[in-house]
Backbone bond lengths (Angstrom), bond angles and torsions (degrees), N, CA, C in turn:
res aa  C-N    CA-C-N  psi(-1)  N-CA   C-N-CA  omega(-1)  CA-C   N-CA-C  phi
1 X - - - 1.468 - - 1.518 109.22 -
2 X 1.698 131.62 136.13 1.166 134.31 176.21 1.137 117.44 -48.59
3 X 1.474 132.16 -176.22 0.970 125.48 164.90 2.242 111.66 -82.14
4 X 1.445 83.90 -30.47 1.034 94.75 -173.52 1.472 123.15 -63.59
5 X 1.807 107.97 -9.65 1.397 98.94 -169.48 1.710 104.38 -129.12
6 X 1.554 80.42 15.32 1.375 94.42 159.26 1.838 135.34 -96.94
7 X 1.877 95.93 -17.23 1.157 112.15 168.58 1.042 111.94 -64.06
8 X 1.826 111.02 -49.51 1.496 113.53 -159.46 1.660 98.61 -79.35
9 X 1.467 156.82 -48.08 1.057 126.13 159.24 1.709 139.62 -37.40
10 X 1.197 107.01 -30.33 1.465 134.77 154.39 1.767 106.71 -34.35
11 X 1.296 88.67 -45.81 1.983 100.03 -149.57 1.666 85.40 -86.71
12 X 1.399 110.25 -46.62 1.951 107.01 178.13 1.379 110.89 -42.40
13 X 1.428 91.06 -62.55 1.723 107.00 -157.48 1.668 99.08 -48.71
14 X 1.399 110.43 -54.07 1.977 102.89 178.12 1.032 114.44 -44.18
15 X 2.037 122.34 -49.37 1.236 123.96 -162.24 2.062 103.26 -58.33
16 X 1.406 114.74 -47.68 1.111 112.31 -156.50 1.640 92.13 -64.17
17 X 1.500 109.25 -42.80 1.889 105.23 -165.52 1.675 100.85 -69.59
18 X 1.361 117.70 -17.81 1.478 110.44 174.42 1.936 113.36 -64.55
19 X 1.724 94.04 -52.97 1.457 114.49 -176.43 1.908 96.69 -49.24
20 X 0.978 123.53 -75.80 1.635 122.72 156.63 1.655 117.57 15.57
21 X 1.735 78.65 -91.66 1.172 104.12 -159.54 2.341 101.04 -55.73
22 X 1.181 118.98 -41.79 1.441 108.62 175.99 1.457 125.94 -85.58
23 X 1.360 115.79 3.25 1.459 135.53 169.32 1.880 93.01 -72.90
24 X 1.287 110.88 -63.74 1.185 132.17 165.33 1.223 111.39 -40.38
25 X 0.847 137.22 -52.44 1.664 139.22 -167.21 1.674 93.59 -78.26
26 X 1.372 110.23 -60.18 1.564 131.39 -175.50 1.933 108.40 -26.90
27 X 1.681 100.26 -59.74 1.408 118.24 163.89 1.059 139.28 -59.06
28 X 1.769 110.95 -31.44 1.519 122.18 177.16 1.471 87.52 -82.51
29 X 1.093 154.97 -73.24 1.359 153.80 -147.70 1.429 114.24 -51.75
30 X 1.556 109.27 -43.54 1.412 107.81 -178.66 1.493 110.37 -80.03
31 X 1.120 121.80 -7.77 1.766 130.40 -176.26 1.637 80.61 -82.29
32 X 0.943 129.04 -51.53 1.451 116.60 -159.80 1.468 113.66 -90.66
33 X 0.978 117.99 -17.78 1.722 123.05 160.70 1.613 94.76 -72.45
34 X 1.734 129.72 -44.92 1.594 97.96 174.96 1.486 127.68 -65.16
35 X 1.629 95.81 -22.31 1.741 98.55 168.61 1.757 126.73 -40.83
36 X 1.474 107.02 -44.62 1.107 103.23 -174.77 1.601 100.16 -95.55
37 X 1.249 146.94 1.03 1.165 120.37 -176.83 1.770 119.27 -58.29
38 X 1.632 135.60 -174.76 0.963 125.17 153.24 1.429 112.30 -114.38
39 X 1.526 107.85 -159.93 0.989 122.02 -143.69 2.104 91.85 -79.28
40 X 1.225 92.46 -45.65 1.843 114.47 -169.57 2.042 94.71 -56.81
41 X 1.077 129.32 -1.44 1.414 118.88 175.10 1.131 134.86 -83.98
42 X 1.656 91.90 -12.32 1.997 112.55 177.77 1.212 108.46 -79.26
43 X 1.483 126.40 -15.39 1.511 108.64 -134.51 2.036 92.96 -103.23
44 X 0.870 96.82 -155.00 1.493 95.82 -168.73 1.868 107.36 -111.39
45 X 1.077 97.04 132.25 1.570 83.61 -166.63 1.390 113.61 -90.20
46 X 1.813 113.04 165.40 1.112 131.29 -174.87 1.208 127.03 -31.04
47 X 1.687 123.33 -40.33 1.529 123.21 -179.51 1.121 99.71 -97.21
48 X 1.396 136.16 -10.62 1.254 106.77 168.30 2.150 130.21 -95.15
49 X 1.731 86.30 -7.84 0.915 110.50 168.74 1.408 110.17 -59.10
50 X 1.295 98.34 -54.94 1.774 109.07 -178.10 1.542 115.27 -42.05
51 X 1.266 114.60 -54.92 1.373 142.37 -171.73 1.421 93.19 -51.54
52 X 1.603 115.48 -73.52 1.527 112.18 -177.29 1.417 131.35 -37.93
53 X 1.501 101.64 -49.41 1.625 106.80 -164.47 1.846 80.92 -86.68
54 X 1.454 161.27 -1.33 1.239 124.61 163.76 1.330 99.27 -103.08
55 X 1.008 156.64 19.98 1.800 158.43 -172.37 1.279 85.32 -86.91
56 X 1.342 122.80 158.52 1.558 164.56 -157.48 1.552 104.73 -170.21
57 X 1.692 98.03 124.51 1.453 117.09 155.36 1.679 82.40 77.77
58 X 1.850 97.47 -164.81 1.410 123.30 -161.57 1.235 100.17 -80.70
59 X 1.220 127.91 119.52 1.626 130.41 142.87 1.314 123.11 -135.32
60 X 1.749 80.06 118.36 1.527 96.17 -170.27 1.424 128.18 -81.94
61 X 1.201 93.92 -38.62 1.804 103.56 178.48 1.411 98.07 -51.55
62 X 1.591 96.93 -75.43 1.862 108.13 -156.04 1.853 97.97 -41.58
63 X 1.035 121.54 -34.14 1.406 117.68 -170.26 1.699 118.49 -66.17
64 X 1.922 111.54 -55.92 1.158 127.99 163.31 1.598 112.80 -41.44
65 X 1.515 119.81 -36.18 1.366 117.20 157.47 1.041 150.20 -33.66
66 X 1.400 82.00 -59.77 1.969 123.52 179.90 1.478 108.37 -53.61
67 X 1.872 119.70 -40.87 1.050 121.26 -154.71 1.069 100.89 -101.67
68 X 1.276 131.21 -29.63 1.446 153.35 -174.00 1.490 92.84 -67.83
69 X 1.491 131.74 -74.20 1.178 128.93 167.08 1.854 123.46 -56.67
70 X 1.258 131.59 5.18 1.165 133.73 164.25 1.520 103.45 -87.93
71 X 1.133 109.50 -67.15 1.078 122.17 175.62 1.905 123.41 -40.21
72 X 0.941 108.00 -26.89 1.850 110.83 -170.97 1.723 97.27 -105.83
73 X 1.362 117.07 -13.22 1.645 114.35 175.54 1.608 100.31 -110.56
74 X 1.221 135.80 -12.75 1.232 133.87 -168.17 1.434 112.25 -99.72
75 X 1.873 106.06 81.26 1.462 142.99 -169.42 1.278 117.75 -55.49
76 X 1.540 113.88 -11.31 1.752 111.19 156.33 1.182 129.09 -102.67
77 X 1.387 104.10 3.22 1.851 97.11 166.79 1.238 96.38 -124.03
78 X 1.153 123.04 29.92 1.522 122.66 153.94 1.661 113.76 -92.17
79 X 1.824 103.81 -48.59 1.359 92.26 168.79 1.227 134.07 -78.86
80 X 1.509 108.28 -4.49 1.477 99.35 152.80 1.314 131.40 -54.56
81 X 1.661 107.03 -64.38 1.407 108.86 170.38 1.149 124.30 -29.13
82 X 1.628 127.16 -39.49 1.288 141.96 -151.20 1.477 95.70 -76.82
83 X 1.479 116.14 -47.24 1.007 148.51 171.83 1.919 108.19 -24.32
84 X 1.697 78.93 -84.16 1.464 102.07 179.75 1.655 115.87 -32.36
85 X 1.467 107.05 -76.04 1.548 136.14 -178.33 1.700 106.71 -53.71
86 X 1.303 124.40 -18.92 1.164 117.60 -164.75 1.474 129.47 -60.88
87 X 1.585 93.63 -18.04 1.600 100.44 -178.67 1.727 98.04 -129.19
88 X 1.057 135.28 24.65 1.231 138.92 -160.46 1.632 96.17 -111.56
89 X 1.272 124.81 105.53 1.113 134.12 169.09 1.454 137.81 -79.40
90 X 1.580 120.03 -18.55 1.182 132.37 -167.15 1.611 98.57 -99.20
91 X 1.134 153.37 142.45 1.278 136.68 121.49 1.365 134.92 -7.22
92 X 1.440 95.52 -68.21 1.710 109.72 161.63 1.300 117.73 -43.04
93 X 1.711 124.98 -59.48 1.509 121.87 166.97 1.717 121.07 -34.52
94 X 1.796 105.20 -35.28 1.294 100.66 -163.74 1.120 95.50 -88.21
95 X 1.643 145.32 -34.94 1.327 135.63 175.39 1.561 119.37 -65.08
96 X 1.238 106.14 -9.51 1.718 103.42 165.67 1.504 113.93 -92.63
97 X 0.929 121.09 -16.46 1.360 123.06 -167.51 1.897 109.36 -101.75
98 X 1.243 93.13 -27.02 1.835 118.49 -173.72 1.165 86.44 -64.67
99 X 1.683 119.20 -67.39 1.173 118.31 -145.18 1.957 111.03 -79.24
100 X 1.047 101.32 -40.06 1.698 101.23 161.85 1.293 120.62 -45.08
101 X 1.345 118.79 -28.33 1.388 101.81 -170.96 1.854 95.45 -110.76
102 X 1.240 109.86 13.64 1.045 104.09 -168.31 1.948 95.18 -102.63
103 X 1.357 117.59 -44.57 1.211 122.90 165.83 1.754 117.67 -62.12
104 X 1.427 115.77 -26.76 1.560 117.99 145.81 1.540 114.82 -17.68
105 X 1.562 82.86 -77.54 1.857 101.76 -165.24 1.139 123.01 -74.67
106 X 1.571 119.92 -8.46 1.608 143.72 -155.63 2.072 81.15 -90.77
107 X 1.540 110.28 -65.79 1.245 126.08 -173.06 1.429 121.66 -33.31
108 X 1.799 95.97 -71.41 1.885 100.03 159.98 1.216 129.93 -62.59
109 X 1.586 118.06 -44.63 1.169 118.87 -178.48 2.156 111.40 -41.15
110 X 1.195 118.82 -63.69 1.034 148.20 -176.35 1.598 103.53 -54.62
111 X 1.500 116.46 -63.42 1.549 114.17 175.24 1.865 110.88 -60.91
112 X 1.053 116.77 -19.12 1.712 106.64 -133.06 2.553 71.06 -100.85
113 X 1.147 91.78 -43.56 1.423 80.37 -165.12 2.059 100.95 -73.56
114 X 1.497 117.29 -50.31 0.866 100.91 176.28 1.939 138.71 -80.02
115 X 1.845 87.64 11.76 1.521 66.42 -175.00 1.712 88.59 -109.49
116 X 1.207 110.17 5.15 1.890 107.74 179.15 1.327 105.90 89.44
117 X 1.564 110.24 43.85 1.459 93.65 -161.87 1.491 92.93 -109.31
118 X 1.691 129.83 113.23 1.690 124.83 -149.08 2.366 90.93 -110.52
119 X 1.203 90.92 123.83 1.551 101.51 167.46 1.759 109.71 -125.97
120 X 1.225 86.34 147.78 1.796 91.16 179.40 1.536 102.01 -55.40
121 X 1.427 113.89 131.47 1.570 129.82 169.39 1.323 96.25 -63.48
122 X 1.456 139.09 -51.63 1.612 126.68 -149.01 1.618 99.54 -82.36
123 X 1.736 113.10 -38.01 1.526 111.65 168.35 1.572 94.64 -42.12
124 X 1.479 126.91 -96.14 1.017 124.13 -130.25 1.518 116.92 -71.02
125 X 1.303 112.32 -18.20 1.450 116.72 178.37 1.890 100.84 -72.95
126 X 1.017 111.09 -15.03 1.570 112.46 176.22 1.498 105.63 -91.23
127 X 0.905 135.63 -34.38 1.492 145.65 159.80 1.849 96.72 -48.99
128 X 0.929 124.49 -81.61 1.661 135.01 159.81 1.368 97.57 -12.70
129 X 1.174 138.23 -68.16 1.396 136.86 -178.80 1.150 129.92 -61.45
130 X 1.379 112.59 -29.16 1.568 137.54 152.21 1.536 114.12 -39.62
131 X 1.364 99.50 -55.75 1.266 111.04 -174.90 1.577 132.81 -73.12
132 X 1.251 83.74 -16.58 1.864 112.86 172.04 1.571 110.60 -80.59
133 X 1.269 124.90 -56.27 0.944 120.43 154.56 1.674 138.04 -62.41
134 X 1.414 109.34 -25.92 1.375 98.06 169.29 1.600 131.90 -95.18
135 X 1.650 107.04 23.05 0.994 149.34 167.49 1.556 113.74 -90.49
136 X 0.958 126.37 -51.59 1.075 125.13 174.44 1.749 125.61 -70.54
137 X 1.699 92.29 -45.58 1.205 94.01 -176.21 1.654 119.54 -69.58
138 X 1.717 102.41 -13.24 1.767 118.50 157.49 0.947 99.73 -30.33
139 X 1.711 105.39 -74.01 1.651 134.64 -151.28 2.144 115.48 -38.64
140 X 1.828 75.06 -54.86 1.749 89.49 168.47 1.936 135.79 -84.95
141 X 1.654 93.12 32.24 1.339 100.79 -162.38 1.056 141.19 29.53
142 X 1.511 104.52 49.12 2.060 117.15 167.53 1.116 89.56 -59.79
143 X 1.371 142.61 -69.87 1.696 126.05 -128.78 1.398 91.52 -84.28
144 X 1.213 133.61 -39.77 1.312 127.31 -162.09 2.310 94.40 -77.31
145 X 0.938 102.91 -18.56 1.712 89.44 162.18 1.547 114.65 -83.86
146 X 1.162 106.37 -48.70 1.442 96.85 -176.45 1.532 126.01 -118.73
147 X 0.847 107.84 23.05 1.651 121.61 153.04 1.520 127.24 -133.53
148 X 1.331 119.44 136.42 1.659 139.23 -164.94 1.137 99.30 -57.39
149 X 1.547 115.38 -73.50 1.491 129.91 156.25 1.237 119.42 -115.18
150 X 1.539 118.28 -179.74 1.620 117.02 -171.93 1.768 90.45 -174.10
151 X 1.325 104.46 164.63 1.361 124.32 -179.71 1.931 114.00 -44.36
152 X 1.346 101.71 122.01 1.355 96.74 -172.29 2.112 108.30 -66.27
153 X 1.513 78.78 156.08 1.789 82.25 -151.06 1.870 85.12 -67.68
154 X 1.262 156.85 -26.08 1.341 149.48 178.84 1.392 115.79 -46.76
155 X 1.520 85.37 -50.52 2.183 105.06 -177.73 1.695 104.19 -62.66
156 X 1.300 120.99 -39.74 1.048 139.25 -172.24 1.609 105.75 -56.22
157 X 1.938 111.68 -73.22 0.802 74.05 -168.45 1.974 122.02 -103.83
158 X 1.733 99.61 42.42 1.159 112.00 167.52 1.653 121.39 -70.19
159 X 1.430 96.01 -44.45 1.654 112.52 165.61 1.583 136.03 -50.85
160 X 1.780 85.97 -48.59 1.433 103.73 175.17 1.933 116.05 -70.56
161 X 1.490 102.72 -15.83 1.951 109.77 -169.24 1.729 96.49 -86.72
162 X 1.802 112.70 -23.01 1.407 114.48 172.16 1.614 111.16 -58.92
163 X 1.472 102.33 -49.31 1.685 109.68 -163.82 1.966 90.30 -62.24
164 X 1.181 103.16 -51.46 1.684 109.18 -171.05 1.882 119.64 -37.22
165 X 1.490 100.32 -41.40 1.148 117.96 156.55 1.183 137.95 -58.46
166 X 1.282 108.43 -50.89 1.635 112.00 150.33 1.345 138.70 -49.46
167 X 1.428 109.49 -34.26 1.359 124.89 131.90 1.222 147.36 -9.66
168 X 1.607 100.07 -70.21 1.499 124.75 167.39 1.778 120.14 -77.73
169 X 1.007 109.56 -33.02 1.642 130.69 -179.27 1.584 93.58 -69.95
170 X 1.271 144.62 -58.21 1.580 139.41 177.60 1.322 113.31 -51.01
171 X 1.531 117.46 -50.24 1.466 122.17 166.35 1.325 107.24 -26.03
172 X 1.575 116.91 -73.14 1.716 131.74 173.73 1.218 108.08 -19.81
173 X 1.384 78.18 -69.46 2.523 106.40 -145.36 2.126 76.51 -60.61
174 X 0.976 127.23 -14.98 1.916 96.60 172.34 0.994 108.98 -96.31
175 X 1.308 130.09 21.06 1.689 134.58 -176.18 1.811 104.56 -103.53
176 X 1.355 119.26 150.82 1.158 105.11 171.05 1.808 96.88 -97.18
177 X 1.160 94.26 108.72 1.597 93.50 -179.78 1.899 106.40 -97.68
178 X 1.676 93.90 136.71 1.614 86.17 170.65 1.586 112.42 -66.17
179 X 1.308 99.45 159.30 1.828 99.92 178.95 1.795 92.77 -89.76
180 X 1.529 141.46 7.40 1.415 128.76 -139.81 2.364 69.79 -112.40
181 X 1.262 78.45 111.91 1.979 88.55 172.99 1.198 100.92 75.03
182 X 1.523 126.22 33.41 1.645 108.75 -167.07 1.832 87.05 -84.34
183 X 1.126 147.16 -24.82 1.623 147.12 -166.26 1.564 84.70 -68.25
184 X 1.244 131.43 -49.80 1.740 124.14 -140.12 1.766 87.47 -84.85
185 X 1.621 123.75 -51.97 1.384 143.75 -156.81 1.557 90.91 -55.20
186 X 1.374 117.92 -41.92 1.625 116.13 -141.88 1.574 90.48 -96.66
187 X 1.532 119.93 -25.49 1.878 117.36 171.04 1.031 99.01 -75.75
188 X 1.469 131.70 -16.01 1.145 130.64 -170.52 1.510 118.13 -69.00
189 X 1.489 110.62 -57.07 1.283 139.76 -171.19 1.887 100.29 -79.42
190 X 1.450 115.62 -47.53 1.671 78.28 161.17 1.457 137.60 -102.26
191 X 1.406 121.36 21.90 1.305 134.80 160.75 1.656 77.99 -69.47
192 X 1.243 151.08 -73.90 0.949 132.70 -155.02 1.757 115.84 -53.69
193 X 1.249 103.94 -54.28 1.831 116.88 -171.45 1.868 89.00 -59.45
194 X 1.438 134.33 -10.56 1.199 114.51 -173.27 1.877 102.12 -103.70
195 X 1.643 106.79 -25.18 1.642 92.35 172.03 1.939 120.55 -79.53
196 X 1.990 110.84 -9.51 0.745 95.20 160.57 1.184 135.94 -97.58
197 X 1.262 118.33 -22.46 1.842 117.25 154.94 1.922 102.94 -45.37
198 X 1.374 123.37 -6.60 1.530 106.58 -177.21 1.946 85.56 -87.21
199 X 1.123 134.04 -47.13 1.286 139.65 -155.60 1.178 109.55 -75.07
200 X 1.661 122.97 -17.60 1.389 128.88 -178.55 1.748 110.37 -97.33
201 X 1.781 90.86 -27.47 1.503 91.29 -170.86 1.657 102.35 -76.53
202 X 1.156 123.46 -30.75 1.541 147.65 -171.20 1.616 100.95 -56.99
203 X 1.774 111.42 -41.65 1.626 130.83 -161.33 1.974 80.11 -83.44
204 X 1.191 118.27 -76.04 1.011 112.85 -166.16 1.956 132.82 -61.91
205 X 1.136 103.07 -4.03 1.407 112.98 -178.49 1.812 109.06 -93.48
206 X 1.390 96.54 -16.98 1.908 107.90 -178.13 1.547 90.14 -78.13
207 X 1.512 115.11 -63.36 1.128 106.45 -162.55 1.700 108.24 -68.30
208 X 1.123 125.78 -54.09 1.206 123.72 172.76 1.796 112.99 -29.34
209 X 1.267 128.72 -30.48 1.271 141.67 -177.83 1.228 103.85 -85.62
210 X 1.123 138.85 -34.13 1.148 143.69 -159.27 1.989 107.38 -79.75
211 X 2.016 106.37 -48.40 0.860 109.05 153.40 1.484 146.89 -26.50
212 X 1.613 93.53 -74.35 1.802 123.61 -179.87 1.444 109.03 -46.12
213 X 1.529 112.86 -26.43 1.307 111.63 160.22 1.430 135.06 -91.15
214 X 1.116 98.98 27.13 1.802 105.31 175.51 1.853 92.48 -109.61
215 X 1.174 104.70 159.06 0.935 116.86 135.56 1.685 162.73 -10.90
216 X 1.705 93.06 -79.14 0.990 131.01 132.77 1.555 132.65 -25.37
217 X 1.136 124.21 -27.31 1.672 135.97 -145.58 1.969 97.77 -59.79
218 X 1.399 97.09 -45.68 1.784 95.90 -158.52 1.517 94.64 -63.20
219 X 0.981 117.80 -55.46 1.529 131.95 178.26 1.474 124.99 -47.38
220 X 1.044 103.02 -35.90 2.028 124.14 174.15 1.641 87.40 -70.62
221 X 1.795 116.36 -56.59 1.431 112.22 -159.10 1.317 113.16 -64.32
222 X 1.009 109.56 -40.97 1.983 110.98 164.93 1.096 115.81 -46.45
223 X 1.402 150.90 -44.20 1.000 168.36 -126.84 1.438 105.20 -110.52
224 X 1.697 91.90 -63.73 1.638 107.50 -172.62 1.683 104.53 -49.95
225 X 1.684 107.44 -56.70 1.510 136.87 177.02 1.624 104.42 -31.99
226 X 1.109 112.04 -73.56 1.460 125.67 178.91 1.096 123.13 -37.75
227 X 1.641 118.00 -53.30 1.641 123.85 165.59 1.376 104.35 -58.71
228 X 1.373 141.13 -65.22 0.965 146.54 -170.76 1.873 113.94 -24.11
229 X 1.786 87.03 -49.30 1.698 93.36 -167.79 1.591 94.81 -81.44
230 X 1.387 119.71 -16.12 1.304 101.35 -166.74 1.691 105.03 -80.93
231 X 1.415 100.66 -21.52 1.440 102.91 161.81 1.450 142.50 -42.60
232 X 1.619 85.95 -50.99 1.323 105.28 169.46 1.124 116.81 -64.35
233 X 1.613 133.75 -33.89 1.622 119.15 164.74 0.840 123.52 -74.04
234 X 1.628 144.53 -19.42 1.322 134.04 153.77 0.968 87.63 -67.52
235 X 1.681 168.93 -134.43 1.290 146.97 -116.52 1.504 105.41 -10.02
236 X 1.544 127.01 -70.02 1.125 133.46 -157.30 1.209 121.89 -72.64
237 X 1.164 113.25 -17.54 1.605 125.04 175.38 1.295 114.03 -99.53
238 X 1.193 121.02 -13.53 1.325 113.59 -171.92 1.918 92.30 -89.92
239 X 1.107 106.03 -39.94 1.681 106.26 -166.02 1.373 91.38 -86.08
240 X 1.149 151.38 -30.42 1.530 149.61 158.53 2.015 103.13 -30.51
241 X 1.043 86.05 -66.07 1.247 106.72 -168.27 1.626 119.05 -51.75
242 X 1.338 105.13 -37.51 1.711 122.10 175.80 1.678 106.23 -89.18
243 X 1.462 115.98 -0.99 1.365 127.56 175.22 1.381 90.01 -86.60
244 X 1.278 149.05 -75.22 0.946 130.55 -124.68 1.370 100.23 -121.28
245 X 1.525 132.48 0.36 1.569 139.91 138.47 1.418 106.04 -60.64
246 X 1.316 145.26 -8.84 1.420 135.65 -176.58 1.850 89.63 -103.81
247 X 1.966 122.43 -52.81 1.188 90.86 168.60 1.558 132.99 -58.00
248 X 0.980 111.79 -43.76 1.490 111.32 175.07 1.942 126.66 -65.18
């Protein structure tokens, strides 16, 4: 081989470990900008709040919006997902696993607002954080060190897409929502939370790809894994914390 066409493979091989390395950076950075968020970033904001509690009858769009946009800013069931998909290589793997936790959240979401069924938001959003972390710490084979067996990871995260829902359903239940189309509004809003988990899962499967091709990958995944859970305890502490400032 020339010298010359040895530079220019030379010159690829950096570009791709460069391309890597800020995909990488790209991912660690935003894990750590969710580190510091608070608790007030999930919730649903003021004008659209507004919008809800004065709307009348069926609206479908504005709703499919609502969820679509809850869903693509709402930074703990993203790192779950992130969670989930992180080692999932097939497509197919991710549509079995997507969709379980997606019929999870479809279940509560749907019961919890229309049947009036009211749970503490700071419980369950701390439960949510639970789930972020015990996702991760999957990811980095805790259970498989120190447990024989343990909950199959499907059930897992079928259970965990229930709590997620519950989640989303408190957001609601503090809204004064009209009851006039509230059945059509509420399919409305998670047909929406399900095309934007498609736009987040879509964001996260590029970059996730982008990884698996470095080198690097096992080593990034530890890394990645680790922030993730540490995420999940500021999740848990932060909503811990507004639990027991509301009892007190």
């Amino acid at each position: 081989m020339s010298a010359q066409a040895e530079s220019s493979k030379l010159g690829m091989t950096e570009k791709h470990i460069s391309l890597n390395k800020l995909m990488a950076a790209v991912l660690l950075l935003s894990l750590l900008l969710l580190l510091t968020m608070g608790v007030s970033a999930h919730k649903i904001g003021s004008g659209d709040q507004a919008f809800v509690e004065q709307s009348q009858g069926v609206q479908v769009l504005p709703y499919i919006y609502l969820g679509a946009k809850h869903m693509v800013t709402g930074y703990d069931h993203l790192l779950y997902l992130a969670g989930v998909i992180f080692f999932l290589f097939k497509i197919r793997d991710v549509a079995v696993f997507v969709s379980l936790f997606a019929l999870g959240h479809s279940i509560t979401l749907l019961w919890g607002v229309l049947a009036g069924w009211h749970v503490n938001p700071y419980l369950v959003d701390s439960i949510i954080g639970l789930s972020v972390v015990y996702k991760a710490f999957e990811n980095l084979g805790g259970f498989r060190a120190y447990f024989d067996s343990w909950l199959d990871t499907r059930a897992a995260v079928f259970l965990f897409g229930l709590v997620h829902g519950l989640g989303l359903a408190t957001k609601l239940q503090d809204l004064n929502i009209s009851q006039e189309g509230l059945i059509a509004n509420m399919i409305s809003f998670n047909v929406g939370v399900e095309l934007g988990q498609l736009v987040a899962l879509t964001f996260l499967i590029m970059v996730f790809s982008l990884l698996r091709s470095s080198s690097h990958f096992q080593r990034n995944s530890i890394l990645a894994n680790t922030l993730i859970m540490m995420a999940g305890f500021v999740l848990i502490g932060d909503q811990l914390t507004g639990y027991f400032m509301m009892q007190g």
